[in-house]
N, C-alpha and C positions, 0 to 999 in steps of 0.2 A: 813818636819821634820828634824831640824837638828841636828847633832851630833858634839856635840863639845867637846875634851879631857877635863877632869877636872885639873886642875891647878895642876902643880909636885913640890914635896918639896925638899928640899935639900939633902934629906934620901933617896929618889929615883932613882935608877940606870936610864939611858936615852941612849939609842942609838945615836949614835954619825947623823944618816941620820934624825932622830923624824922632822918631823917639823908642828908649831901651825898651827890647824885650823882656819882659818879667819870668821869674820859672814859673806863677801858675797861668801866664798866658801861653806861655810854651807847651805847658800840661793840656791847655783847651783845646788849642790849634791840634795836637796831637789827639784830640779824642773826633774833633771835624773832618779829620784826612780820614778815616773810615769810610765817612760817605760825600763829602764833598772834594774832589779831585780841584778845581776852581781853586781851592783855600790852597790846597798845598801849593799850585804851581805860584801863587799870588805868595808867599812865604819865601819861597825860592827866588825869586824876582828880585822879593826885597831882603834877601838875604846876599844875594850876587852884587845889590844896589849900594849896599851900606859896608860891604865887608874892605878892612883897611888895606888900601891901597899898597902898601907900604907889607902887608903880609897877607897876603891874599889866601883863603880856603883852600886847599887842596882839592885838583880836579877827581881825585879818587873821591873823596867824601860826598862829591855831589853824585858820583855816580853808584856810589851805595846809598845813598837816602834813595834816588829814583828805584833803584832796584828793592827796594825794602816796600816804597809804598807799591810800583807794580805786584809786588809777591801779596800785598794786601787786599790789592784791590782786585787781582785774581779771585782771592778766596770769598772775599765778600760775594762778587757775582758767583763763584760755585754753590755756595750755602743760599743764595737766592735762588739757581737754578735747580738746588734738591727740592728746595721748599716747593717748588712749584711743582716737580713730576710728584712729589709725593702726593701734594693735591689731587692732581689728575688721575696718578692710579687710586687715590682712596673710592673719586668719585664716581669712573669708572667699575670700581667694583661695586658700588652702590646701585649703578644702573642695570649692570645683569642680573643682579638680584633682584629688582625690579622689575626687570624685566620678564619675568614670569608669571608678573598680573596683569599684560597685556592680555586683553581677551576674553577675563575674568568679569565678575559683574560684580562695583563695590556700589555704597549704599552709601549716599549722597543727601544731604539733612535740608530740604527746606525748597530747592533750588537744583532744577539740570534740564538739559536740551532734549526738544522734539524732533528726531531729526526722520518719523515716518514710521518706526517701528514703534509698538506700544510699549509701554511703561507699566510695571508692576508698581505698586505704589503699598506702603506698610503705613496704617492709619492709626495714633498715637491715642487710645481710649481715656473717659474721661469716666470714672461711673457716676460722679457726680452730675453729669449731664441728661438731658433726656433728651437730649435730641442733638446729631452732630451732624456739618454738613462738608464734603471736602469741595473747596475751591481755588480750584488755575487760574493765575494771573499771569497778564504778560508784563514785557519789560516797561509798559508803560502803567502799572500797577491796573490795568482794566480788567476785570471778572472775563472770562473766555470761557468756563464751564463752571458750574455748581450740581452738587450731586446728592441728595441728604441718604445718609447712610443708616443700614437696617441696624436696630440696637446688639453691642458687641460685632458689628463688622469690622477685623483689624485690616483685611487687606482690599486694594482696588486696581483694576486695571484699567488705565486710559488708553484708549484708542485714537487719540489725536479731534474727537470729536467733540465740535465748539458751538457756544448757546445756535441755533435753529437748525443745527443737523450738518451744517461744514464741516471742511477738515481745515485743524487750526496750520497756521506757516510754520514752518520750520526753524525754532528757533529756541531761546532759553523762556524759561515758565517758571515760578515759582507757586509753591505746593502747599497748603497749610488747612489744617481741620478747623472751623466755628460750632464752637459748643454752647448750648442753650438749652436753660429752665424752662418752658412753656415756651411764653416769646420774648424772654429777655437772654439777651448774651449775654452768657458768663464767662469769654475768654477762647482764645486758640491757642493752637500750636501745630510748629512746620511737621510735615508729612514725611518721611523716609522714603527714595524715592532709590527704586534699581537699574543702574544703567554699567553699560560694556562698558572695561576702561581701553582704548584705544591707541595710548602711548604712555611714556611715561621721559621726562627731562629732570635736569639738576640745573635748579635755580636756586641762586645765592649761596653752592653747598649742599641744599635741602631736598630731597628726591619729592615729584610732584607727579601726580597724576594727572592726563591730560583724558576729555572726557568727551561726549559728544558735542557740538554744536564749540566746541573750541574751551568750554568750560574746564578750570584747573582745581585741585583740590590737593592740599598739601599732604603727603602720606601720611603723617603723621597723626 
């Protein structure tokens, strides 16, 4: 909708800053009244400020611009507020679907929490190796157990128990195999570790898995 001063006559006093509205600024300001309410009412101001004296706007035209942009500015917020439930039911349906691997046991790559129960643990074979050892670190990357494992052992179960016979704290560990030729290392890789998943949220959109020990793992 655009607003344009109506033409000044010679009889009309003019502020010396006045200057004409253009049609393709009248075209801009009409594409700004969408979403900035400010711009229109700031139009109308200087539309009511500059229009000639002498033949003033009709008070119906200003009351159908208002009624035009309210009817706009309705729809704008409608079309925001679909946007948004439709969000919420997407992601909503996303969560109950999810929600059926609450309780479940998924298989978590490298990394997951102690929280007292033991841990199944899948150990990633190398046959180039002859010798493999798995070892838990903790969050401060320090050795907590080491284990060297009987040739083709894929799986292991840790029991919480830390180098001199302790039980480790409760807490996140990371998991990973050391592979070696006699006595030189030839390289690792993280361990496959099985834990209950205990919740599940939608972050950013994205359904995520919530795991023991507060650890997250994106579904995907």
């Amino acid at each position: 909708m655009g607003i344009i001063p109506t033409a000044q006559t010679a009889h009309a006093a003019q502020p010396a800053a006045a200057e004409p509205v253009t049609p393709s600024q009248s075209a801009s300001s009409t594409a700004a009244l969408s979403t900035d309410f400010d711009t229109f009412l700031t139009l109308l101001t200087a539309q009511l400020r500059y229009q000639d004296p002498l033949n003033p706007t009709d008070s119906t035209e200003f009351v159908a611009q208002l009624a035009t942009f309210s009817a706009l500015e309705q729809q704008i917020l409608s079309n925001d507020l679909l946007t948004d439930i439709s969000g919420l039911l997407s992601g909503e349906a996303g969560l109950i679907e999810l929600s059926s691997w609450i309780g479940q046991e998924v298989q978590v790559t490298g990394r997951a929490a102690f929280d007292g129960a033991p841990l199944d643990i899948e150990v990633p074979l190398d046959p180039t190796a002859s010798s493999s050892t798995l070892v838990i670190k903790d969050d401060f990357d320090q050795t907590v157990f080491a284990q060297p494992l009987a040739p083709g052992e894929s799986t292991f179960t840790w029991d919480g128990t830390a180098a001199g016979g302790s039980t480790a704290p409760f807490g996140p560990y990371t998991f990973e195999v050391q592979y070696a030729n006699e006595v030189r290392p030839t390289g690792s890789a993280p361990a496959k570790v099985f834990v209950p998943e205990s919740e599940v949220q939608l972050i950013n959109g994205a359904g995520t898995q919530v795991l023991p020990g507060g650890l997250t793992v994106p579904t995907a």
